[in-house]
N, C-alpha and C positions, 0 to 999 in steps of 0.2 A: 178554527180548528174543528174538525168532524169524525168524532168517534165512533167505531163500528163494531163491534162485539162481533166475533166469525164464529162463534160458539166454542165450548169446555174451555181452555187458557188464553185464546187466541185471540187479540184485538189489533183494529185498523186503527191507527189515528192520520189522519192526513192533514197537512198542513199547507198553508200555501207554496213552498217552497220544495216539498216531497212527500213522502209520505214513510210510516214507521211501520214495522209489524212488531206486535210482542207475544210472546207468547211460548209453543212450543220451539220455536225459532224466534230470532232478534233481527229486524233487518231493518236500516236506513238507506232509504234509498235504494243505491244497489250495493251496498255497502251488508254484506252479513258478519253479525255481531256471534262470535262463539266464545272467547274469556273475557272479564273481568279489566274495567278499564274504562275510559271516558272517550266520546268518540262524537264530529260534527259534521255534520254535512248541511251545507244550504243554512247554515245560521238554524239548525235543529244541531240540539243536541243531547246526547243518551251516554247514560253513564251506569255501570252495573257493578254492583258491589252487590256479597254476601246474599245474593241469589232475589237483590231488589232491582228495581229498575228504575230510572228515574229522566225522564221526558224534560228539556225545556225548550220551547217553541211556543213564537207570537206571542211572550209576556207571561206564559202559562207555564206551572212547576206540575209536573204529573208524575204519579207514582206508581209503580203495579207490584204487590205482593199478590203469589199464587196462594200459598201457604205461610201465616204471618204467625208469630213469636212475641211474645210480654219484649218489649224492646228496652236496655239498659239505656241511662242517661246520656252517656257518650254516644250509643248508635243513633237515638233520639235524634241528638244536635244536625246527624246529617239530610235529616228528614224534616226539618223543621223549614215551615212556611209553602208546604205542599198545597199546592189550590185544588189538586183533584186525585181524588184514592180510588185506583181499580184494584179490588180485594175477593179473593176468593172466598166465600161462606159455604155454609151447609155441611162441614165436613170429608170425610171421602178425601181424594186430591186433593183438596180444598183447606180451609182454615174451621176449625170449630166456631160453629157460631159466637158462642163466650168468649172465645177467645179472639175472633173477627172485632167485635165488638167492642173490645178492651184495647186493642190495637187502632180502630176506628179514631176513639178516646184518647188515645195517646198522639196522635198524629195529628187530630184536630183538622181535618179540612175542610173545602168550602163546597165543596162536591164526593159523595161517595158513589161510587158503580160497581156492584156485587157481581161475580161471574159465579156460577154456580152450574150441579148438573140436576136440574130441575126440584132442587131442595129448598126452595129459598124460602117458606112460609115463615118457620122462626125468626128466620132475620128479619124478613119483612112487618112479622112480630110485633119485635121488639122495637125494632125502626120506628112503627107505627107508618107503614107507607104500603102502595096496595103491588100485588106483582107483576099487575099489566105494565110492558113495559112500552120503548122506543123504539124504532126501528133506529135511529141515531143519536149523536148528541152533537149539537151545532151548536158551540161558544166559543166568544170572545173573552179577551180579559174584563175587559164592561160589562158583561154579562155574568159575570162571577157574584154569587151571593155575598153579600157584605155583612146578612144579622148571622140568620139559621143555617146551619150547616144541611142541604139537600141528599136526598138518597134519588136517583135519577136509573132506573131496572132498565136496560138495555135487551130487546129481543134478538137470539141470537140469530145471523143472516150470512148467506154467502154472498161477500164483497163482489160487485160487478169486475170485469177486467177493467184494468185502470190506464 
């Protein structure tokens, strides 16, 4: 799987089977996602509830909050065991740092990837991680951290034609 930050909401994940966009739009494949509902293609599959998004492809649970929320026990449960959080910080659009952070904490995964509009010092902060970031992110399930949960800054890029 190779992750691509297009800049402000908007990320590539491609997978061997197709590829996803999220973001200002939803789209699998050639499949566009506009309500709430569970949906596969190619053995990828994306499911959107209560304005989360939630990615499974090649063994991997991915999550995208724009703008994230203190989450109750029950909403918890449907987020649990996420291997990689793409979360908006810095405020603005965005999620409140604090409140990024607290949500981060609650969700607990094995990867974070901040989208942000060039605010990201606090988070990065607090994280203790620096803001230079990636042009991508290329993992396997193997490649999943097993101790320390990673903060992995993504530079944002316009996706080649695919």
């Amino acid at each position: 799987m190779i992750i691509y930050w297009d800049g402000q909401e908007n990320f590539t994940i491609k997978t061997k089977a197709n590829s996803v966009k999220i973001g200002g739009k939803i789209q699998l494949g050639d499949l566009e996602i506009i309500e709430p509902g569970e949906y596969e293609v190619g053995g990828t599959q994306v499911e959107l509830i209560d304005g989360v998004i939630q990615i499974y492809a090649e063994g991997i649970a991915l999550s995208y909050i724009k703008k994230g929320k203190i989450f109750s026990d029950e909403e918890l449960e449907k987020l649990n065991g996420i291997d990689i959080l793409l979360i908006g910080v810095g405020g603005g659009d965005f999620t409140e740092t604090k409140t990024a952070l607290a949500v981060i904490n609650q969700i607990d995964p094995k990867i974070v990837v901040p989208m942000h509009q060039g605010n990201l010092q606090e988070f990065a902060k607090e994280e203790g991680v620096t803001t230079q970031g990636l042009e991508e992110l290329k993992i396997s399930k193997a490649d999943l951290p097993q101790e320390e949960r990673q903060v992995i800054v993504l530079n944002p890029k316009c996706l080649k034609a695919t």
